[in-house]
N, CA, C and O of each residue as an XYZ file, in Angstrom:
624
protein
N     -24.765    -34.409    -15.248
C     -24.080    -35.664    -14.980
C     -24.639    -36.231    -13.685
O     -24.826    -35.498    -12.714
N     -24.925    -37.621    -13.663
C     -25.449    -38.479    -12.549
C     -24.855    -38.784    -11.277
O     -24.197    -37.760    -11.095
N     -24.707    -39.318    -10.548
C     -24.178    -39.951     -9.426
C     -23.088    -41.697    -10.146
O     -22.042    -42.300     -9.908
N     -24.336    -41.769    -11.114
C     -24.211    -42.986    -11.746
C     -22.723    -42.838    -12.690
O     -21.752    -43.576    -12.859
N     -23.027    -41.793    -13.071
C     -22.368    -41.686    -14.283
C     -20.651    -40.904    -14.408
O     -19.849    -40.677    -15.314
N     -20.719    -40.700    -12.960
C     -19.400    -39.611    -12.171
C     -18.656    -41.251    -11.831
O     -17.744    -41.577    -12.591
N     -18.952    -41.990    -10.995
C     -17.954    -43.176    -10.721
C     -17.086    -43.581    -11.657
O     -15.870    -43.413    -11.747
N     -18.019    -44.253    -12.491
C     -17.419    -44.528    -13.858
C     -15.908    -43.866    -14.238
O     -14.816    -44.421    -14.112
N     -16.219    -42.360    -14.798
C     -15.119    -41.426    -15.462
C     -14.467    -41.538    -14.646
O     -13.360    -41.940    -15.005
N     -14.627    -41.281    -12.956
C     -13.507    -40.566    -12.198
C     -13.019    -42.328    -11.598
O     -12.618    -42.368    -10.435
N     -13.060    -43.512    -12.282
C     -11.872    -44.576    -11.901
C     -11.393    -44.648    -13.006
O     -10.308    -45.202    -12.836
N     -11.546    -44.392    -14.251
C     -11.048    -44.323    -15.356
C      -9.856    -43.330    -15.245
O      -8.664    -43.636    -15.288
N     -10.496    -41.832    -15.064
C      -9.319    -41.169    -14.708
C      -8.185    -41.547    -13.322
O      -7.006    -41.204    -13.398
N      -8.421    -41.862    -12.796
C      -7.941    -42.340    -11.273
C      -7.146    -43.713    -11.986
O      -5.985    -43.773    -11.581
N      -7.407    -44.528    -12.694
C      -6.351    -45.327    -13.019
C      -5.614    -44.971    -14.017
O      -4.429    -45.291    -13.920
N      -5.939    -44.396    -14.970
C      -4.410    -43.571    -16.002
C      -3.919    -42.528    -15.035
O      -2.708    -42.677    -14.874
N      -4.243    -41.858    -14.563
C      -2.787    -40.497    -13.656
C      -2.422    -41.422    -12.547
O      -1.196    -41.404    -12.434
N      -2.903    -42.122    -11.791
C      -2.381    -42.586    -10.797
C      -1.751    -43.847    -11.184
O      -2.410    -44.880    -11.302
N      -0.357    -43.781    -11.407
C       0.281    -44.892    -11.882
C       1.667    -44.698    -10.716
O       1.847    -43.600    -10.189
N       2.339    -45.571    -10.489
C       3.742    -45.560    -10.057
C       4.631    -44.757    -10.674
O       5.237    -43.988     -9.928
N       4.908    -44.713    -11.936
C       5.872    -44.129    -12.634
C       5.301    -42.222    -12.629
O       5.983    -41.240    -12.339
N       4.250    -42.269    -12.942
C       3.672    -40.387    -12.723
C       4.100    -40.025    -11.489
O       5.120    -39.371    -11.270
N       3.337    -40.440    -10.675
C       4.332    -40.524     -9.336
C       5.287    -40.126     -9.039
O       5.581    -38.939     -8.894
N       5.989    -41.109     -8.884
C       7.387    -40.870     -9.405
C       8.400    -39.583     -9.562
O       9.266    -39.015     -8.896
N       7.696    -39.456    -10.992
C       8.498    -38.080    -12.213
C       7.478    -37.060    -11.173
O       8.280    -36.680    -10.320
N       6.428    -36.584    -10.912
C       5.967    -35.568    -10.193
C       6.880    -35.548     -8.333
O       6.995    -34.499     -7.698
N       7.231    -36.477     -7.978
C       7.870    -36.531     -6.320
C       9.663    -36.257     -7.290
O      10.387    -35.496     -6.648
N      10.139    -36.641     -8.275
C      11.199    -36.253     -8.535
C      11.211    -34.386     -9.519
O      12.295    -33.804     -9.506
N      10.382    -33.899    -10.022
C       9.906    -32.750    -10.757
C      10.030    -31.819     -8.979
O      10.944    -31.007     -8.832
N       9.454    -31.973     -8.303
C       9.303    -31.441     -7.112
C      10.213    -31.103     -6.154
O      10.157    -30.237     -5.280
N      11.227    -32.057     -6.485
C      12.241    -32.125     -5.442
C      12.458    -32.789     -4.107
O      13.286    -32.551     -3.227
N      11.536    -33.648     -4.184
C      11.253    -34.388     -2.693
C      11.581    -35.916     -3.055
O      11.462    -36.550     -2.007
N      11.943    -36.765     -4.104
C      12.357    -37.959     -4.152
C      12.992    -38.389     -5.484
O      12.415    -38.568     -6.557
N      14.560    -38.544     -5.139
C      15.403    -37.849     -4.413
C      15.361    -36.375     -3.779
O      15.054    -35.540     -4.630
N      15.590    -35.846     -2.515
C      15.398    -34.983     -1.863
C      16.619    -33.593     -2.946
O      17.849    -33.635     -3.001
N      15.813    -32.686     -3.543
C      16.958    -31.785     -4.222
C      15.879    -30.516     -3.850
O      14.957    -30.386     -4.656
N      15.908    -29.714     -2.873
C      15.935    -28.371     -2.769
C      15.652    -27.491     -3.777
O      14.636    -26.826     -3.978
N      16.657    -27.568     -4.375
C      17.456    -26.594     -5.500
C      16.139    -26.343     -6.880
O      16.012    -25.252     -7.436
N      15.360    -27.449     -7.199
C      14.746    -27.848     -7.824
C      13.387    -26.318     -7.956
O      13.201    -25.613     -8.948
N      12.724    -26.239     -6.715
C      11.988    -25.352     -6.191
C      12.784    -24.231     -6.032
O      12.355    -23.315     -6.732
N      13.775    -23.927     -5.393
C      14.592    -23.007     -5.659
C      14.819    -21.934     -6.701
O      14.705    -20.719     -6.540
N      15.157    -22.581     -7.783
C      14.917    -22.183     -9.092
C      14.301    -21.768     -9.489
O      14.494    -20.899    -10.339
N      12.893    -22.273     -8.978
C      11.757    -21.634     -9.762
C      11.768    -20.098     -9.042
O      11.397    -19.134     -9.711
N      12.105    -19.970     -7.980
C      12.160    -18.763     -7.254
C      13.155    -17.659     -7.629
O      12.750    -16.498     -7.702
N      14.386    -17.949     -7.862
C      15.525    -17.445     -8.601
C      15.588    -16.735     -9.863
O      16.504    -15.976    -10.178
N      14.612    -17.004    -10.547
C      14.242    -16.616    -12.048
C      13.848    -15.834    -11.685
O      13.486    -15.751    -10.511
N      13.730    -14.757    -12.684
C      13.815    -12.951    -12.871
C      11.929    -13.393    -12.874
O      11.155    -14.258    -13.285
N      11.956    -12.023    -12.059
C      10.291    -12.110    -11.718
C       9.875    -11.959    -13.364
O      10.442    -11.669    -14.417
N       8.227    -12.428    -12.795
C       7.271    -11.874    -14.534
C       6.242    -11.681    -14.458
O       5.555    -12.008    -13.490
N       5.785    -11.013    -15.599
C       4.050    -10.462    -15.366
C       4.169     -9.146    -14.345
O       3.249     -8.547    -13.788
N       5.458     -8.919    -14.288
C       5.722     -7.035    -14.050
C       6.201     -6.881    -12.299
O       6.204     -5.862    -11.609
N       6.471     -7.875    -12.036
C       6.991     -7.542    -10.716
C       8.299     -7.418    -10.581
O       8.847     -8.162    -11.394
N       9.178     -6.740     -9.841
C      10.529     -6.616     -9.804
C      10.884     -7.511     -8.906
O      10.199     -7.884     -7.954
N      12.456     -8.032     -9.330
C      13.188     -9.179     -9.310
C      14.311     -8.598     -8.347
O      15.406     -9.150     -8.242
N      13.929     -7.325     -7.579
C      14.630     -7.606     -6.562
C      14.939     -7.774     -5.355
O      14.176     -7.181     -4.592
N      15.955     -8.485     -4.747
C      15.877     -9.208     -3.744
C      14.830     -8.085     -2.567
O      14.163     -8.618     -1.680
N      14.837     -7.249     -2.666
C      14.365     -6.123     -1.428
C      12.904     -6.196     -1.543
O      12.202     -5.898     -0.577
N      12.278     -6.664     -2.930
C      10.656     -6.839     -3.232
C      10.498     -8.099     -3.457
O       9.355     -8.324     -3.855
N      11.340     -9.301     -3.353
C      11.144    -10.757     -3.977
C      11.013    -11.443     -1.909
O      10.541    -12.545     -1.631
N      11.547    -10.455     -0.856
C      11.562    -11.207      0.185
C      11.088     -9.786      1.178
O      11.424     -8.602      1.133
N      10.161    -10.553      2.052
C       9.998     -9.762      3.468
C      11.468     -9.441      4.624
O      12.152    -10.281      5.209
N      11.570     -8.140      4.643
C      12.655     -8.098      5.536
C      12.400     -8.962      6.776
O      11.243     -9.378      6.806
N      13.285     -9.404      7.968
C      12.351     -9.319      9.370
C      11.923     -8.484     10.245
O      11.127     -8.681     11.164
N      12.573     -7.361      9.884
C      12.141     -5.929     10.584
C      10.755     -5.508     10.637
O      10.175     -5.094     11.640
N      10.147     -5.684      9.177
C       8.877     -5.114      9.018
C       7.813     -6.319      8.869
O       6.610     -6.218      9.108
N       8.428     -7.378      8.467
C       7.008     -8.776      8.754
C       5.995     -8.395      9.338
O       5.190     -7.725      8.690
N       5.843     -8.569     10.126
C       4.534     -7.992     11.124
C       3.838     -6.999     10.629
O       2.616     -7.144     10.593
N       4.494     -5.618     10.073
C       3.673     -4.789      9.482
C       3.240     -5.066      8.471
O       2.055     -4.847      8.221
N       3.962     -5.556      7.706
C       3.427     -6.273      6.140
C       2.678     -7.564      6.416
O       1.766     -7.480      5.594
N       2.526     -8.542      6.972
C       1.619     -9.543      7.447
C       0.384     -8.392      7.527
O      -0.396     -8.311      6.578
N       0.212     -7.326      8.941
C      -0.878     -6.940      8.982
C      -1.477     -6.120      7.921
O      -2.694     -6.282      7.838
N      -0.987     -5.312      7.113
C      -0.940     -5.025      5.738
C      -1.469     -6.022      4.697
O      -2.379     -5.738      3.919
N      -0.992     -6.924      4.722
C      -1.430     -7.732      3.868
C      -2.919     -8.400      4.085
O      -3.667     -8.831      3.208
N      -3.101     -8.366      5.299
C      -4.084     -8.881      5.831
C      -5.875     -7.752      5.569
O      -7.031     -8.162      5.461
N      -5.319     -6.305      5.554
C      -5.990     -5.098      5.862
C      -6.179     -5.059      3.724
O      -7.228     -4.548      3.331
N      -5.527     -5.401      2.996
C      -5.707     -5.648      1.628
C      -6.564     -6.633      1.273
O      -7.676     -6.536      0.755
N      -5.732     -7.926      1.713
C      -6.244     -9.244      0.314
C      -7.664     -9.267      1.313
O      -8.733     -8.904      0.821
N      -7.572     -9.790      2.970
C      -9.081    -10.333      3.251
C      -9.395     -9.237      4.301
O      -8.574     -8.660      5.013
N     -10.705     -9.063      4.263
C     -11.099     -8.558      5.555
C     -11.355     -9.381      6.492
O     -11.092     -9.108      7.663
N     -12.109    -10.929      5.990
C     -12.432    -11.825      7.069
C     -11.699    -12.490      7.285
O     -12.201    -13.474      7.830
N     -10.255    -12.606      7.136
C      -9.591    -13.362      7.416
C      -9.014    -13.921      9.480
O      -8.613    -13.186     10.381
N      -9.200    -15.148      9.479
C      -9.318    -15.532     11.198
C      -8.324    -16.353     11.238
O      -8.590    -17.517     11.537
N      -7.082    -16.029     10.987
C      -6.137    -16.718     10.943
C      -5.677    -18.087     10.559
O      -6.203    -18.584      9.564
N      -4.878    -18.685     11.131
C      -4.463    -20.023      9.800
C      -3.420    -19.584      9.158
O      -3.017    -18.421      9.191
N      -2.813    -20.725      8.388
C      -1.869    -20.696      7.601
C      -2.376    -19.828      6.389
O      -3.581    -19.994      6.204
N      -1.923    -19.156      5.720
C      -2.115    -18.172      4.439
C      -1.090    -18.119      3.814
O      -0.009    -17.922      4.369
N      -1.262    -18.333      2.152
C      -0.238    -17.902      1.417
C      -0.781    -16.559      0.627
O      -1.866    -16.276      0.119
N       0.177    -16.028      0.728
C      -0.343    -14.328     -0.469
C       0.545    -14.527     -1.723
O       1.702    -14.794     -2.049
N      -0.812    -14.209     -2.292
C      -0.197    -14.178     -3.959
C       1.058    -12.578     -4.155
O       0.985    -11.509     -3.550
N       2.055    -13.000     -5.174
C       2.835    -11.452     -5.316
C       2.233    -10.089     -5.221
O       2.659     -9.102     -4.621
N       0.766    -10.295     -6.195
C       0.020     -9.137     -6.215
C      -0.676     -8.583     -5.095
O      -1.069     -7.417     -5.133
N      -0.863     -9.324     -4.093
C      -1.041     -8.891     -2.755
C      -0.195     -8.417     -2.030
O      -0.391     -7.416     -1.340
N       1.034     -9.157     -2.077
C       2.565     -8.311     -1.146
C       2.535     -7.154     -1.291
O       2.556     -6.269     -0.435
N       2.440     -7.031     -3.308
C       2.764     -5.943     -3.841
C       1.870     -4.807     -3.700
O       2.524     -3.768     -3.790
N       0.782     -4.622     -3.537
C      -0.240     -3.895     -2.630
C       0.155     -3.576     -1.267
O       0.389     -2.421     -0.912
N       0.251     -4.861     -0.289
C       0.936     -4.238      0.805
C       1.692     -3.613      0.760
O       1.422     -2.656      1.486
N       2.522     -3.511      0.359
C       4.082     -3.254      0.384
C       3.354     -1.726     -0.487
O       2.784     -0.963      0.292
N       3.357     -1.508     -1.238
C       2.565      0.214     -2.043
C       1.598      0.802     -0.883
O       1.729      1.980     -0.547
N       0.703      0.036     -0.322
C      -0.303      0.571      1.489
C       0.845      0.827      1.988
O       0.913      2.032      2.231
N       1.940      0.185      2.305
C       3.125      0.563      3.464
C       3.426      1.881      3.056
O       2.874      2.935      3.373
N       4.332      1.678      2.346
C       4.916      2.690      1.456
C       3.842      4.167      1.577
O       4.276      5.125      2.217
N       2.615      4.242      1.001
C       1.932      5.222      0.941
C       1.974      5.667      2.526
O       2.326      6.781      2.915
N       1.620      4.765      3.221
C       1.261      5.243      4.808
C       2.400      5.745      5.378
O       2.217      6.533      6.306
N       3.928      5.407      4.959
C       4.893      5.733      5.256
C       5.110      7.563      4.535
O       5.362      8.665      5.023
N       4.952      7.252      3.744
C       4.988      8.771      2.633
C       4.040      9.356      3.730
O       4.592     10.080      4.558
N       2.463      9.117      3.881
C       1.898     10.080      4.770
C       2.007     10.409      5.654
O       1.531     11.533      5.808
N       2.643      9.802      6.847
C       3.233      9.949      7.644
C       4.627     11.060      8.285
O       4.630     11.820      9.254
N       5.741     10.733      7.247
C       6.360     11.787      6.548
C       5.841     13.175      6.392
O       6.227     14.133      7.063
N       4.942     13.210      5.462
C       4.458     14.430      5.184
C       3.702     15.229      6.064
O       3.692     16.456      5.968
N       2.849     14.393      7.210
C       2.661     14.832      8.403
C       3.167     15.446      9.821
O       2.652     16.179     10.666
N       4.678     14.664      9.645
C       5.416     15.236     10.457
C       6.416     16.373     10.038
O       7.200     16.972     10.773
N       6.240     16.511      8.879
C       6.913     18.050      7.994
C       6.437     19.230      8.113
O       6.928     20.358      8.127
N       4.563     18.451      8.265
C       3.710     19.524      8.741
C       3.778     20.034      9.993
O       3.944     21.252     10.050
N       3.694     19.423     11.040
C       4.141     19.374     12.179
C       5.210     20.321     12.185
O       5.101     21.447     12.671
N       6.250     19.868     11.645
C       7.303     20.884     11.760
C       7.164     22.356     11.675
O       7.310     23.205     12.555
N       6.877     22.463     10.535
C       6.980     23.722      9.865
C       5.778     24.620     10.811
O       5.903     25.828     11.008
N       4.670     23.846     11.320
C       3.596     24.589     12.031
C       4.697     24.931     13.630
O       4.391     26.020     14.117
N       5.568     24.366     14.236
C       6.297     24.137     15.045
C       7.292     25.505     15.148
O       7.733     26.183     16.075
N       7.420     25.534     13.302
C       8.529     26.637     13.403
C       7.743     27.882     12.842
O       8.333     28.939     12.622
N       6.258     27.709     12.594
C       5.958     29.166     12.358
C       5.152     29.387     13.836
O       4.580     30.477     13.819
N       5.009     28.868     14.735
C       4.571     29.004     15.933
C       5.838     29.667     16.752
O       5.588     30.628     17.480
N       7.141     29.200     16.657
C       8.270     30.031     17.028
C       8.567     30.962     16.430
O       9.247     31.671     17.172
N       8.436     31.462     15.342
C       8.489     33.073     14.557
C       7.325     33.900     14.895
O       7.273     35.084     14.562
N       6.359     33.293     15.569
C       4.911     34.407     15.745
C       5.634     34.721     17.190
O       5.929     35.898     17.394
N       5.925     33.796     18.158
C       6.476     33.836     19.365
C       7.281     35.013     19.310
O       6.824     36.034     19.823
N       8.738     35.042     18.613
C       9.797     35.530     18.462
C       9.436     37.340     17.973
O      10.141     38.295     18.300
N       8.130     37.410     17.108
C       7.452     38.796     16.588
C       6.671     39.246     17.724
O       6.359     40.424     17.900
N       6.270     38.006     18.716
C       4.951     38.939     19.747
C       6.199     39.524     20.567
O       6.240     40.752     20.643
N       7.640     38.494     21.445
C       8.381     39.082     22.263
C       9.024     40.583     21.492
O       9.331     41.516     22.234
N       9.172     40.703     20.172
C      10.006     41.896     19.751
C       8.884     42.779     19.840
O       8.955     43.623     20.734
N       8.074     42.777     19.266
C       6.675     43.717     19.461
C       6.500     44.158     21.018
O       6.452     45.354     21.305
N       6.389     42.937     22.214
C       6.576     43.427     23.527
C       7.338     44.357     23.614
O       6.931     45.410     24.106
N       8.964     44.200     23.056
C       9.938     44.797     23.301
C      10.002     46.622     22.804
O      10.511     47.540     23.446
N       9.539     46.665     21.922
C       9.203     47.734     21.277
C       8.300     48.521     22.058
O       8.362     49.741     22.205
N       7.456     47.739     22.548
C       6.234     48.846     23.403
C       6.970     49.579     24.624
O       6.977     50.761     24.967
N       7.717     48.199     25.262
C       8.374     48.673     26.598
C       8.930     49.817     26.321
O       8.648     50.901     26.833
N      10.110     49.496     25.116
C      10.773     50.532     24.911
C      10.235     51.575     24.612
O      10.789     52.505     25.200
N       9.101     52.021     23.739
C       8.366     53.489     23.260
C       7.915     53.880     24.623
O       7.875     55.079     24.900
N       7.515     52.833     25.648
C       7.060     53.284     27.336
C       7.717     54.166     28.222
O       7.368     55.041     29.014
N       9.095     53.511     27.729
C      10.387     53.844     28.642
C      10.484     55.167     28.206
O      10.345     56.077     29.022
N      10.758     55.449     26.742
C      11.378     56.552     26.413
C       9.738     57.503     26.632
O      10.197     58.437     27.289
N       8.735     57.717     26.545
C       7.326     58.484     26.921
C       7.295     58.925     28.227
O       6.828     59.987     28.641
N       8.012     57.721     29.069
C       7.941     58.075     30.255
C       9.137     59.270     31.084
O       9.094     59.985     32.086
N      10.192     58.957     29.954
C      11.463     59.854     30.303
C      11.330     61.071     29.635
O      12.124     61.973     29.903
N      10.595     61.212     28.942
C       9.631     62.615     28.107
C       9.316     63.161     28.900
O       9.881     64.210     29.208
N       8.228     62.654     29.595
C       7.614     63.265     30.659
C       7.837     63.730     31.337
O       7.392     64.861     31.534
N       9.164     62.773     32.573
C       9.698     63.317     33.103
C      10.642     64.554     33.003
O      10.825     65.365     33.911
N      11.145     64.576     31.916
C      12.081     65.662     32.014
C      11.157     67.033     31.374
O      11.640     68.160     31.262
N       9.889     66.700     31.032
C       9.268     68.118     30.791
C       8.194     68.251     32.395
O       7.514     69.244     32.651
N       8.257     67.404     33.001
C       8.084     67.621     34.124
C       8.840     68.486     35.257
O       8.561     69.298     36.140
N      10.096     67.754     34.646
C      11.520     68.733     35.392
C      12.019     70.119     35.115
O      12.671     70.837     35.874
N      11.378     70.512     33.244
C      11.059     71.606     33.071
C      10.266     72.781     33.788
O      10.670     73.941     33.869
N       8.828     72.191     34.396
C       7.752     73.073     34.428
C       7.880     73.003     35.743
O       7.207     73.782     36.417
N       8.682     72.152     36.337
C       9.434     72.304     37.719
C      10.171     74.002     37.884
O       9.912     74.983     38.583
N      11.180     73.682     36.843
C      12.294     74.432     36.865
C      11.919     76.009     36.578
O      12.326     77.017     37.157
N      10.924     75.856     35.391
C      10.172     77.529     35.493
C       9.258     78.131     36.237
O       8.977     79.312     36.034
């Protein structure tokens, strides 16, 4: 297609959609003339589809975690992303939000590890002091052996 031949079509098209009345029905379809909210609303309100869950806890960002899920979201959909306004598609939240989640699970499971290395480091502790204890004691009593066959070979 030409230079020549693009003008043409695109005032043709440009005068059938662009009419007053399309207008119109698209600024009233929208919700912006008359001003109705509710309109857009709706479309949001409807039970999710195409497999995402519809509820309120996955349909909205808490404010607690925004920030982590912003940067999440960011560490998913773009790498080059340099800020600006951005909208994320569901399937991106929904990634973030599964990255959260996983990193949260690993995290978890790291500090369980932690633990448990925490508490078998206090049972090796707890076996070296009884083991100490044991020696002292076999010391003590070797040494009171001694002595009293000392006190023997004294005595004869």
């Amino acid at each position: 297609m030409s230079k020549r031949d693009f003008y043409p079509m695109f005032m043709a098209a440009w005068e059938t959609l662009l009419k007053k009345e399309t207008i119109l029905k698209a600024f009233e379809a929208t919700g912006l003339s008359p001003l109705n909210p509710e309109v857009i609303l709706k479309r949001f309100n409807q039970p999710a589809q195409s497999g995402y869950s519809s509820d309120s806890d996955s349909s909205a960002l808490s404010a607690s975690d925004w920030r982590k899920t912003e940067r999440l979201l960011r560490q998913v959909a773009e790498q080059d992303y340099h800020g600006g306004a951005k909208f994320w598609s569901l399937r991106k939240v929904k990634e973030a939000r599964d990255c959260q989640l996983q990193q949260g699970l690993e995290e978890e499971q790291l500090q369980h590890q932690r633990a448990e290395a925490a508490c078998l480091r206090e049972v090796k502790k707890q076996e070296k002091l009884q083991a100490a204890q044991k020696k002292r004691a076999a010391r003590a009593a070797a040494q009171i052996i001694r002595q009293e066959e000392k006190a023997r070979k004294a005595a004869d």
